[in-house]
C-alpha positions as CSV (number, residue, x, y, z in Angstrom):
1,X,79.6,28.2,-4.2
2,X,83.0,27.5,-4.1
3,X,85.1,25.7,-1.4
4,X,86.8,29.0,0.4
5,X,83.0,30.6,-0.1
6,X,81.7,27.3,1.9
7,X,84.7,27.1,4.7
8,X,84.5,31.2,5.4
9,X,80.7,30.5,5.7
10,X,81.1,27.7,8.1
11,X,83.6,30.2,10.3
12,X,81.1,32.9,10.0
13,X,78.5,30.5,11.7
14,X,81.0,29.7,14.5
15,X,82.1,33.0,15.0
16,X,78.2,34.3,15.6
17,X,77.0,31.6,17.6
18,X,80.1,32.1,19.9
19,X,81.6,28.2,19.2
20,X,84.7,29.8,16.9
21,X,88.1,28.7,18.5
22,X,90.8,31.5,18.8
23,X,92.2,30.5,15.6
24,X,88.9,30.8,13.8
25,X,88.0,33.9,15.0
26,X,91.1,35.2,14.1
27,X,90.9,33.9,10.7
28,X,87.5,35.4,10.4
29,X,88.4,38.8,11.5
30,X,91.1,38.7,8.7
31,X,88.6,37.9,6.1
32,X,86.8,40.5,6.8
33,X,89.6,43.0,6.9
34,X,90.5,42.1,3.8
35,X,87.1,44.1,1.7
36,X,84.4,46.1,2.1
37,X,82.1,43.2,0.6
38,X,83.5,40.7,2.8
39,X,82.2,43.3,5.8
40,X,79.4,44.0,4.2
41,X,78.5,40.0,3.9
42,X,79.7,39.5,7.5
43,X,77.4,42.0,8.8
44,X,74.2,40.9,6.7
45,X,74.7,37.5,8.3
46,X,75.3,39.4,11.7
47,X,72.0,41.2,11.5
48,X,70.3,37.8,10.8
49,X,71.8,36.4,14.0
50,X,70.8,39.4,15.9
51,X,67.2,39.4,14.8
52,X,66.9,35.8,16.7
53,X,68.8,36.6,19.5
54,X,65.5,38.8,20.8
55,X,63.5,35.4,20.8
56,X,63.0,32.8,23.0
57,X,65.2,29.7,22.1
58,X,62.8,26.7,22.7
59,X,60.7,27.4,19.6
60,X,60.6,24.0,17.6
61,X,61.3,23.7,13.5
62,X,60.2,20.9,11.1
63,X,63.6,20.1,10.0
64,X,62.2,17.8,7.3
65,X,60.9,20.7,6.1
66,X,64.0,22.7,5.8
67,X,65.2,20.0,3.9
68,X,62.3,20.3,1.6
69,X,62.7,24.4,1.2
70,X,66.2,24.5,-0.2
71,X,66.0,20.6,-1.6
72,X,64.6,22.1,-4.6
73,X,67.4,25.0,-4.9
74,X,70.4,22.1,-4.8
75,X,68.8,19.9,-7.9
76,X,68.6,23.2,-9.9
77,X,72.3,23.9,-9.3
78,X,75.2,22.4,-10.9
79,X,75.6,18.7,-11.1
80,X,79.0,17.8,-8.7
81,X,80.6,13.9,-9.6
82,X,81.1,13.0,-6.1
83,X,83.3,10.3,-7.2
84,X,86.1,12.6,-8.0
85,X,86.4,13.7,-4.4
86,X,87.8,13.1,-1.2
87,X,86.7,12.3,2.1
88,X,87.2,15.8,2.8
89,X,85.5,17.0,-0.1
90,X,82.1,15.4,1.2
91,X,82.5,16.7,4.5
92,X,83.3,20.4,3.3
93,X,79.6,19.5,1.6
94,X,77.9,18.4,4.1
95,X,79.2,21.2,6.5
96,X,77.7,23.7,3.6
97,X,74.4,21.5,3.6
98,X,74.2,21.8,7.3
99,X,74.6,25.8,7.4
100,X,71.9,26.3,4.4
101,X,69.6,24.2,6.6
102,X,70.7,26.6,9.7
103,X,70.6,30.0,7.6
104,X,66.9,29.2,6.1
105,X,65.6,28.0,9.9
106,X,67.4,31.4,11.1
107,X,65.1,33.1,8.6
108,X,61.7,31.3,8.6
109,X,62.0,31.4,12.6
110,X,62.2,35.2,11.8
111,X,59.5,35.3,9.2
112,X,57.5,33.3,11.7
113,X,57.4,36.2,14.4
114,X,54.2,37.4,13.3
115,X,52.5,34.5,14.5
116,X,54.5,34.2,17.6
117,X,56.8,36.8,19.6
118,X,56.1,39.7,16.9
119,X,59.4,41.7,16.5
120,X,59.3,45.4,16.0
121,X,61.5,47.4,13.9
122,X,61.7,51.1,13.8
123,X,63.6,52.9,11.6
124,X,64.7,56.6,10.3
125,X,65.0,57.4,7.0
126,X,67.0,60.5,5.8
127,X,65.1,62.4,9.2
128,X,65.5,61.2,12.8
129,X,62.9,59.4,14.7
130,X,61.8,59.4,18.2
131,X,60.5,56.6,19.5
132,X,58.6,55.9,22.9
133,X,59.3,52.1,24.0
134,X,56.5,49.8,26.2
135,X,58.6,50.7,29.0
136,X,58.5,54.8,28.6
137,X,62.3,54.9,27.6
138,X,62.8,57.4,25.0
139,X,65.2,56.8,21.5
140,X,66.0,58.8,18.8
141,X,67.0,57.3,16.3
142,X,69.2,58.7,13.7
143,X,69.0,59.4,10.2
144,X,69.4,55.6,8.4
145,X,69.3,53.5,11.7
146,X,67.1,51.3,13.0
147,X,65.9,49.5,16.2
148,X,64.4,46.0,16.7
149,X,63.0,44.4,20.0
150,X,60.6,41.8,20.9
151,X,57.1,42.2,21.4
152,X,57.3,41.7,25.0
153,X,59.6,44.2,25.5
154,X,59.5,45.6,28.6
155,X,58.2,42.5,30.8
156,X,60.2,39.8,30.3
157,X,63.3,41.4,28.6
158,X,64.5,45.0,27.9
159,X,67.1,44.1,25.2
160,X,66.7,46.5,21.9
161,X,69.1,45.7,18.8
162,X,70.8,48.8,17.0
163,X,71.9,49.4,13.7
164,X,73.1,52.4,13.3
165,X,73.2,55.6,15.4
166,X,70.7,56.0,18.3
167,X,70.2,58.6,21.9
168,X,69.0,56.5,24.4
169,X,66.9,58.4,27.9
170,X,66.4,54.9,29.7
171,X,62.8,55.1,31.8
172,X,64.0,53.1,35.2
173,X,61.9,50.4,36.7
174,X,62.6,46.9,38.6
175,X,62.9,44.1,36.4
176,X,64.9,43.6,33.7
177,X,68.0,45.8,33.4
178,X,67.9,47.9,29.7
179,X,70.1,47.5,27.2
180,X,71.7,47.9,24.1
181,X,73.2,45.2,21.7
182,X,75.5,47.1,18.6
183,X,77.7,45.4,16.7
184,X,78.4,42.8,19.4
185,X,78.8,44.8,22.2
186,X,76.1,45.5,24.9
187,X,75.5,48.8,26.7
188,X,73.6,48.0,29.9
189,X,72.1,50.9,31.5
190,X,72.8,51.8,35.5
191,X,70.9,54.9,35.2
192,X,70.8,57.0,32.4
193,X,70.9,59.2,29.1
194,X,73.4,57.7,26.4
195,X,74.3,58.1,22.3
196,X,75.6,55.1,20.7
197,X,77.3,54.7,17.6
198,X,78.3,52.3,14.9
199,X,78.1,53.5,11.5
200,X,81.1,55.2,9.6
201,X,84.2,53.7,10.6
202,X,83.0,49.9,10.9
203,X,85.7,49.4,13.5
204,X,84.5,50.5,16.5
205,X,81.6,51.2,18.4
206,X,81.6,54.5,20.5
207,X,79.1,54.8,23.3
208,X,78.9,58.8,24.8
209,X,77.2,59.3,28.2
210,X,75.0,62.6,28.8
211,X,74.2,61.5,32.6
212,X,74.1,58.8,35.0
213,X,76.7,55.5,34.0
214,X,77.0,52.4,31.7
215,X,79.0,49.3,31.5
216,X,80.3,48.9,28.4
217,X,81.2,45.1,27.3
218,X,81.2,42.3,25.3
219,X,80.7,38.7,26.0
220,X,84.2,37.8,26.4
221,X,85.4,41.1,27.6
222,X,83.8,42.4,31.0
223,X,84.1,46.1,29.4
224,X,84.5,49.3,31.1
225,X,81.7,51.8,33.0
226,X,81.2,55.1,31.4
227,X,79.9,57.7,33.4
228,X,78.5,61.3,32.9
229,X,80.6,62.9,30.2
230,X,83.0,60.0,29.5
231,X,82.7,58.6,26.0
232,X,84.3,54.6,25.5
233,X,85.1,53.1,22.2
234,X,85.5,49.6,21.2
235,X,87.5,48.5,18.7
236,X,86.4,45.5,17.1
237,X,89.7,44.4,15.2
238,X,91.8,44.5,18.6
239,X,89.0,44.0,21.2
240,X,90.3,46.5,23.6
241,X,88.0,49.3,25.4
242,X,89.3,52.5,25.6
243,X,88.3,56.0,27.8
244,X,87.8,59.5,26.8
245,X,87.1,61.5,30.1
246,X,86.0,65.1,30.3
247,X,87.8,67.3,29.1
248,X,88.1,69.8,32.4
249,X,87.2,73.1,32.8
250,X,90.6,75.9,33.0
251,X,91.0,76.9,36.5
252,X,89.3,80.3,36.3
253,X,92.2,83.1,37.0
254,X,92.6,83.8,40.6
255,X,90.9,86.7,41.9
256,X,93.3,89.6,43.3
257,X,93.0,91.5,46.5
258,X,94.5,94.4,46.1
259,X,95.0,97.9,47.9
260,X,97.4,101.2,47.9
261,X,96.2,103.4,50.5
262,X,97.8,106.7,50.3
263,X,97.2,109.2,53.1
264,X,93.5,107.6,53.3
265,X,91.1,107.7,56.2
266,X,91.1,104.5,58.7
267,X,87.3,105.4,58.2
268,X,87.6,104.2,54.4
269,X,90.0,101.8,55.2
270,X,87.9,99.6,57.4
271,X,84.9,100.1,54.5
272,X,86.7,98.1,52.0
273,X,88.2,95.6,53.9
274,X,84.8,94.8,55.7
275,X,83.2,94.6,51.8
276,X,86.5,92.7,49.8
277,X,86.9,90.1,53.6
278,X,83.0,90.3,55.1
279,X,83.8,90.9,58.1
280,X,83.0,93.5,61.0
281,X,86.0,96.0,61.9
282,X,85.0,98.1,64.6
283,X,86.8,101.0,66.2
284,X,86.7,102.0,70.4
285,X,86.6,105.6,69.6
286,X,85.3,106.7,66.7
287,X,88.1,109.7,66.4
288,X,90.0,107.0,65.4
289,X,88.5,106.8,62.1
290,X,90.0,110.2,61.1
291,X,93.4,108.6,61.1
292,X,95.1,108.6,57.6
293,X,97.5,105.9,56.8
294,X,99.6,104.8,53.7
295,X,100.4,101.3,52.9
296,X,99.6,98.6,49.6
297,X,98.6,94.7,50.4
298,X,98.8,92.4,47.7
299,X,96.6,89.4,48.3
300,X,97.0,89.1,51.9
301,X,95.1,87.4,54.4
302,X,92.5,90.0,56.8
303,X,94.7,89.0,59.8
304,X,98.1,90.1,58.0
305,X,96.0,93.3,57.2
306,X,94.6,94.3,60.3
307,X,98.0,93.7,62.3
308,X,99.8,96.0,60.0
309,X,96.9,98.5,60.5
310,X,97.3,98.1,64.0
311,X,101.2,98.5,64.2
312,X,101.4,101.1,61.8
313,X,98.9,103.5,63.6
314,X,100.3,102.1,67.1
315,X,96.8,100.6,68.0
316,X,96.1,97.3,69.5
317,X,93.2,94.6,67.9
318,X,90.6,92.2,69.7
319,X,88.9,89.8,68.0
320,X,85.2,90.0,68.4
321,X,82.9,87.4,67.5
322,X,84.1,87.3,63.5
323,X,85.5,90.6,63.4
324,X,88.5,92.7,65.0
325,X,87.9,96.1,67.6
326,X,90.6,98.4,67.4
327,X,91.8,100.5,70.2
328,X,93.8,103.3,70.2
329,X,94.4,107.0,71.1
330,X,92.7,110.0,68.8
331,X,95.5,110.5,66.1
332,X,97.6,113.8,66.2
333,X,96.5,115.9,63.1
């Protein structure tokens, strides 16, 4: 192991377990931007570091026994002559020492869950899977993806781990609110149906919402909420959350109202408007329906209409509980 392998090692350790200063974070993030192997690696050690975040932290280790475990491993491998290096050389060393020892606990704590908290870990193939969790929420789990939660899921936590590309349909219930850690982001559920995804571009993490709302956020970031329709991203290079609403519906063309009477019966007349306005036109002599009368409206109001109606055969209107009476002499033939 070389001395860069060590140091980036030592960042990647601070950067997961949240202790990386600005500056290390930063030169972590540039690391890994710099390959795909370095993103690969990054990620491999992510997943570990996920896996024991869905276990209880009290959980003792032999540490002597560590020690033993990898003891064996460091005789086997190159002999260094310490006495060529500096005081910075042994502490590079020791650092590297100290993250073996916390790498192998990391994974005999997770080889150990079969005895304690057993984790479970679904995953999909090259077909989707739908799962049914303790607590009745159903995922589906896309092709190459996988889950992993504790054992208890359900009672004392409702925190699932994602790789991958998954459809959430959250089952509500008091307790523990449900929700989603991907690629260090968290999707906490407010009352839902939600797709998240994480594989292709490595960048981001996109989180669409089918119904109800999420907040979307990471531990330094307090995120955004997504409701129904609205789809956020997180990119992990610049941190920022961004929004994709809706996209809305075109304003459906308006409807016209339109009519050319020519020499046509007030009778006829008064049909149509009741039908295209619902309303009651009624007549004080019903003569008066023999009247003919020419005129065109153009998306006018049934007030505008009637009054023209009115003027034009020289009758008067009432207005009568929602409709209009009109009252006039019997028209000259």
């Amino acid at each position: 192991m070389t001395d860069d392998s060590k140091h980036i090692d030592y960042l990647i350790a601070r950067y997961l377990s949240g202790e990386a200063s600005a500056e290390e974070r930063t030169e972590v993030e540039r690391w890994c931007a710099e390959s795909e192997e370095h993103k690969a690696y990054f990620e491999e050690l992510r997943l570990i570091f996920d896996r024991a975040a869905t276990l209880e932290t009290d959980t003792q280790f032999d540490v002597d026994a560590a020690w033993n475990h990898i003891a064996p491993q460091l005789k086997r491998s190159k002999r260094i002559d310490f006495r060529q290096r500096s005081w910075m050389t042994w502490a590079s060393v020791a650092a590297s020492v100290a993250i073996l020892i916390g790498v192998w606990v990391g994974i005999a704590r997770y080889e150990m869950l079969g005895k304690d908290e057993q984790s479970i870990e679904l995953a999909a193939n090259n077909i989707s899977k739908k799962v049914l969790l303790p607590d009745n929420s159903k995922v589906e789990v896309e092709p190459n993806s996988r889950i992993i939660y504790a054992e208890g899921f359900g009672k004392t936590n409702r925190e699932v781990t994602l790789v991958g590309n998954a459809s959430f349909d959250v089952h509500h219930q008091s307790g523990p609110a449900f929700t989603v850690r991907a690629s260090g982001t968290f999707i906490k559920d407010i009352g839902t149906a939600f797709r998240v995804k994480t594989d292709g571009d490595t960048s981001v993490v996109e989180v669409y919402v089918k119904t109800g709302s999420v907040v979307f956020y990471t531990e330094n970031n307090r995120g955004i909420i997504l409701k129904q329709g609205e789809t956020g991203i997180y990119n992990k290079i610049t941190k920022e959350f961004t929004k994709t609403e809706p996209a809305k519906p075109e304003n459906p063309p308006a409807v016209v109202k339109a009519f050319n009477f020519q020499e046509t019966p007030l009778s006829e007349v008064i049909d149509l408007l009741q039908k295209a306005y619902n309303v009651r036109i009624s007549l004080s002599n019903p003569k008066l329906g023999s009247c003919t009368i020419s005129v065109r409206f153009e998306n006018e109001d049934i007030d505008t209409i009637i009054e023209i109606v009115a003027e034009t055969l020289n009758m008067k209107v009432e207005r009568k509980n929602k409709g209009y009476l009109l009252i006039g002499e019997e028209c000259s033939k």
